[in-house]
N, C-alpha and C positions, 0 to 999 in steps of 0.2 A: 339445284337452282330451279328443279321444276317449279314448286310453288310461286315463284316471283317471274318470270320468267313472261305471262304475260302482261304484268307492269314494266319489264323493264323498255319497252317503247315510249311512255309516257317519262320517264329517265334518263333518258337517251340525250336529252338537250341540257346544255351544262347548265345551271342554277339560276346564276345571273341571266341568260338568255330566255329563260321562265320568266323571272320577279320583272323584267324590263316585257313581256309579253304581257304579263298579267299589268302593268302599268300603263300600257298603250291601251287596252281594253278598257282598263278601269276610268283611263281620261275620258274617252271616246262614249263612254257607257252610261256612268253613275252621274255625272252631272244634270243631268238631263230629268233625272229616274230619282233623286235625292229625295227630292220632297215629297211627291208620291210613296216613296218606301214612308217616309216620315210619319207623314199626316194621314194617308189613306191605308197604310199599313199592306204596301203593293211589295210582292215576294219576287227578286231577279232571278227566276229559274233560268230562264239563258242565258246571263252573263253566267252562274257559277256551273252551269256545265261547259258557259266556255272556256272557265279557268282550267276544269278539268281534262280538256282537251289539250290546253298549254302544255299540261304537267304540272299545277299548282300543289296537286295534291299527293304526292307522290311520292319525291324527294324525300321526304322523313321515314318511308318506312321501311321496317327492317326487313333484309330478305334471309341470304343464306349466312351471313353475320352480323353483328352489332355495331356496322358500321355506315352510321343514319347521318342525314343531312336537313336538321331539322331548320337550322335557317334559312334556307331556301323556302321552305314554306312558310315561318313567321314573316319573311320579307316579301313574300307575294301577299302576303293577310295585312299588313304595313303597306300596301300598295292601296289596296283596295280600300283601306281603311283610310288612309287620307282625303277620301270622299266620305264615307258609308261606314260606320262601324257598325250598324245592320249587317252589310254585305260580308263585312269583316269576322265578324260573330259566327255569321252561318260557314265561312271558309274554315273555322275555326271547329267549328260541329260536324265539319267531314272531317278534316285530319283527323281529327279526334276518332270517328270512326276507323278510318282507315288505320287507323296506330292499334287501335283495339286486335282488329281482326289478323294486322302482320305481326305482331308482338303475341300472338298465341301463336299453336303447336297443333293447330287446325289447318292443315295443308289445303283440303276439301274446298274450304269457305274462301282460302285466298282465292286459288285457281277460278271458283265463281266468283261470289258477290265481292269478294276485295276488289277483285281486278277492275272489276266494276267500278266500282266508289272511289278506287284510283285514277279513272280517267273523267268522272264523272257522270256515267252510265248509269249508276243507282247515286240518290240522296240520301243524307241520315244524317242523323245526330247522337248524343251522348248519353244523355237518360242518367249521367253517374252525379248529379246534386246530391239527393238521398243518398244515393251510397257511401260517398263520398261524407257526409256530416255524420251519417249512422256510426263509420267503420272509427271514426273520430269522439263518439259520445254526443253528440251532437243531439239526433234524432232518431228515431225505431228506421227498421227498413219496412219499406211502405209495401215493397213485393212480397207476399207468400207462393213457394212453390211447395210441390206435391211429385216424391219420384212414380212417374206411372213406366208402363213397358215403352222403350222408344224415347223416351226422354224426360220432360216433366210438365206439368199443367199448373201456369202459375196465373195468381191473382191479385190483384192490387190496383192502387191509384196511383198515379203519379202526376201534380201538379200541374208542373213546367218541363216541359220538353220539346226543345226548339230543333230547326229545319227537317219539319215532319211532311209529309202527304200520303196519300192514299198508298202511292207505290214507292215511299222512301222504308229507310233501316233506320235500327236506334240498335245499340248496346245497351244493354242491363241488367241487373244485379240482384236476385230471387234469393229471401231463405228459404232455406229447406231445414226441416223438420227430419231427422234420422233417427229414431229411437230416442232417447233422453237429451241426446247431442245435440247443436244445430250447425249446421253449414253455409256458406254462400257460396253460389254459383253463377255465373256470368256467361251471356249467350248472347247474338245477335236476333234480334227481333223482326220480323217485317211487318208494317203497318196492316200489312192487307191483310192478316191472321185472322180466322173465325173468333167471335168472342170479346176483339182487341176495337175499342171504337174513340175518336180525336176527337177533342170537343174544343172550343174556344171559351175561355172562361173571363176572361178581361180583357182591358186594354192598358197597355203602359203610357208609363209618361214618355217614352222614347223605347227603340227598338221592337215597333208593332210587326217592322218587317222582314218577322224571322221565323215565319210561321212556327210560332210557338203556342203546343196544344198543351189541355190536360188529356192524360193516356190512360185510360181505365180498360182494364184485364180483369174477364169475367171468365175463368178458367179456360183460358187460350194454352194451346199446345205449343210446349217447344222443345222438339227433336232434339234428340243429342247430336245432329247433323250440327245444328248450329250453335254448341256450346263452344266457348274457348275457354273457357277455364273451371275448374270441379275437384277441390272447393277454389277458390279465387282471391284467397288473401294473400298468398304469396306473388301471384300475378299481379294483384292491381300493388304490389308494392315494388313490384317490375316497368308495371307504367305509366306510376304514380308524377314522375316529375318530367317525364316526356308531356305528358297530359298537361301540366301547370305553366313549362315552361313556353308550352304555342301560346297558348294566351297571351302573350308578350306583344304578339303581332299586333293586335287589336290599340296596346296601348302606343304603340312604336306610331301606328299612321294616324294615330288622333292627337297626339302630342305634336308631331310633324305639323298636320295642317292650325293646330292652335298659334305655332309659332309665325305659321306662314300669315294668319289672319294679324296677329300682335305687329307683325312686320308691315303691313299692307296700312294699317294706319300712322306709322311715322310720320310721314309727310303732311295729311292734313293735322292730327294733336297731335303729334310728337312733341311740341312746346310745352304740352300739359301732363300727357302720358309720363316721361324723365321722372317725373314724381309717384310713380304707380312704384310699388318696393317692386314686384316679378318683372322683369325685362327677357323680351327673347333669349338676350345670349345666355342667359341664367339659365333658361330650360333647357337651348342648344348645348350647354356643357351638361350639363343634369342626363339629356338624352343618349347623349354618346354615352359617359359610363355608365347607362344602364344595358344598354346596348352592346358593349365592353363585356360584361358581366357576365351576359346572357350566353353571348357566344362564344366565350369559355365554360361555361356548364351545359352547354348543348353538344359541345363535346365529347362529355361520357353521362350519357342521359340513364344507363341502365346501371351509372355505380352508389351501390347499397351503402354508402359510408355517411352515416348519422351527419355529418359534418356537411356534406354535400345534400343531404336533403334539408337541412337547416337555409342552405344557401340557397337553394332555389325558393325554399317556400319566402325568403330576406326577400330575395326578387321579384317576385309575386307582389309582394307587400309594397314595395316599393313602387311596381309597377301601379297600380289600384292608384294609391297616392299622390303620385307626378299628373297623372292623368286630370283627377279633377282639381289639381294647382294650378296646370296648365290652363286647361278651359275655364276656371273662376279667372283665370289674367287674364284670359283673352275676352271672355264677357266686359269686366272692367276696361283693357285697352279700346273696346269698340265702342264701352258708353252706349248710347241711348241707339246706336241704328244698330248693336248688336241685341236690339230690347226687342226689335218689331218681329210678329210672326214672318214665321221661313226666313227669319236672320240666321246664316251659319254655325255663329258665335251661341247661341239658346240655344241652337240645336246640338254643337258638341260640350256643351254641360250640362244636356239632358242626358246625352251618349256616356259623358265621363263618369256620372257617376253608376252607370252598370258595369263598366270594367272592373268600380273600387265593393260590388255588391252581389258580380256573378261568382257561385261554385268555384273556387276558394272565397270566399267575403274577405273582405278585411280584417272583422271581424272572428272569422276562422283561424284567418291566417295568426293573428294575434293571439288567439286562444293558443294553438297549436305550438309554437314557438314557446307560449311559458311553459305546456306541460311540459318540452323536451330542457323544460331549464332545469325541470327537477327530478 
């Protein structure tokens, strides 16, 4: 148990008594700080180190067995996200981290930077889009590595890679070139690397505030200190639907508050609304068995049975989907005050539809699904 051992303080408070911690925060916090994240593209580095002080982050990861509690952390990202799915996205770019680095065989990196990115002490994000569409036919892998002594010197561009700074982490995913063969290999990264520089390259239509860079590596070093996996196709098909199914979170608190906005005009159209086809209780059932769903396959997140990753990537698919159902109802239930700038309502159907276009896309997921039909 040494490896985990010091996470298990950030663990230590039972689940529920997190997700209701990360919820008092999140009221007290995000309302305030919404539209700024929105419009000014303003990043809540204090709230999500205070999640990770909660224990937000934590809960999901594996220590000395396989036996994870990843709902805990999609229902603190479900918290949060009923304000912000900005805020919700970047909770979603640490777990993610964090699942990276306790789901390898890298004892080293827990006992430091895990432990870290467990309580919130270090930032970081996921880096795994490319990988992720490559490993699928999708896209080339955008990293090229090079084995030098000590580790390897990799290079590349990477578009999009969100809750970044100066002194956060990313995981990612380098080929390597070995004689006629090729490999992939998967390491923790740190921003601050010689070589490694963030650039800002657009702006969204929603979710500016996720400090999300382009990551260009001009033959930056990376120690075999910080590899967790070599090569890493077996691994990322280890943490393949732990990774798919936190994303859940994001869509669990933006659905939540769509229902709560569809709810909140009853009373003044409610006379007119009756005739809109989506009505709350439609999503409120639609929500729960997604919900349902979830956590019965968050249950054995690490099992390899074709059938089970079918069902998660269903879920996934489903989740994307309900989302921007959701928020096109709640647009239409709100009519014209859900039209005006810094109205809720425009803001979480600009949100919804990156739940239905982030790393799985819908579009992925779709793809994916038919090749395992054949």
């Amino acid at each position: 148990m040494l490896d985990t051992q010091t996470v298990m303080r950030s663990k230590a408070r039972p689940g529920a008594d997190v997700v209701e911690a990360v919820r008092v925060v999140s009221a007290r916090e995000l309302p305030s700080l919404v539209n700024q994240i929105d419009v000014e593209g303003y990043y809540p580095e204090s709230v999500m180190r205070e999640y990770g002080r909660l224990g937000a982050y934590a809960h999901h990861l594996p220590g000395a067995t396989d036996n994870v509690d990843l709902l805990t952390s999609i229902n603190a990202m479900a918290a949060a996200g009923e304000h912000c799915l900005s805020t919700s996205f970047c909770m979603w770019c640490q777990d993610a981290l964090g699942w990276y680095i306790f789901a390898s065989d890298n004892k080293a990196l827990k006992i430091g930077v895990g432990a870290k990115v467990a309580d919130g002490e270090i930032l970081g994000g996921t880096a795994l889009s490319n990988p992720m569409k490559a490993l699928f036919g999708i896209e080339p892998m955008r990293l090229k590595g090079k084995a030098v002594e000590g580790g390897y010197v990799v290079k590349g561009l990477l578009p999009y890679v969100s809750n970044l700074g100066a002194d956060h982490y990313f995981g990612g995913i380098f080929e390597v070139e070995d004689g006629a063969a090729k490999r992939n290999v998967m390491a923790i990264i740190p921003c601050a690397s010689e070589g490694l520089t963030l650039a800002e390259n657009t702006r969204f239509t929603a979710l500016d505030g996720t400090r999300t860079f382009c990551v260009q590596m001009r033959d930056v070093f990376v120690p075999e200190s910080l590899v967790i996996a070599d090569p890493a196709e077996t691994y990322v098909k280890r943490i393949r639907a732990g990774f798919v199914l936190l994303q859940a979170g994001m869509a669990f608190g933006l659905i939540r508050d769509c229902i709560r906005l569809i709810e909140q005009t009853k009373g003044p159209l409610g006379h007119v609304n009756k005739y809109l086809e989506i009505q709350p209780e439609q999503l409120s059932e639609q929500l729960a068995g997604m919900e349902a769903a979830v956590a019965k396959l968050c249950a054995t997140p690490f099992e390899t049975d074709v059938g089970y990753w079918r069902a998660v990537l269903e879920a996934r698919l489903a989740a994307g989907e309900a989302s921007v159902a959701a928020a096109h109802a709640a647009m239409l239930h709100c009519g014209a005050r859900g039209y005006v700038a810094n109205a809720p309502a425009q803001r979480r159907l600009r949100e919804a539809y990156f739940v239905a276009i982030v790393t799985p896309a819908t579009k992925q997921l779709r793809k994916m699904l038919a090749d395992m039909a054949h």
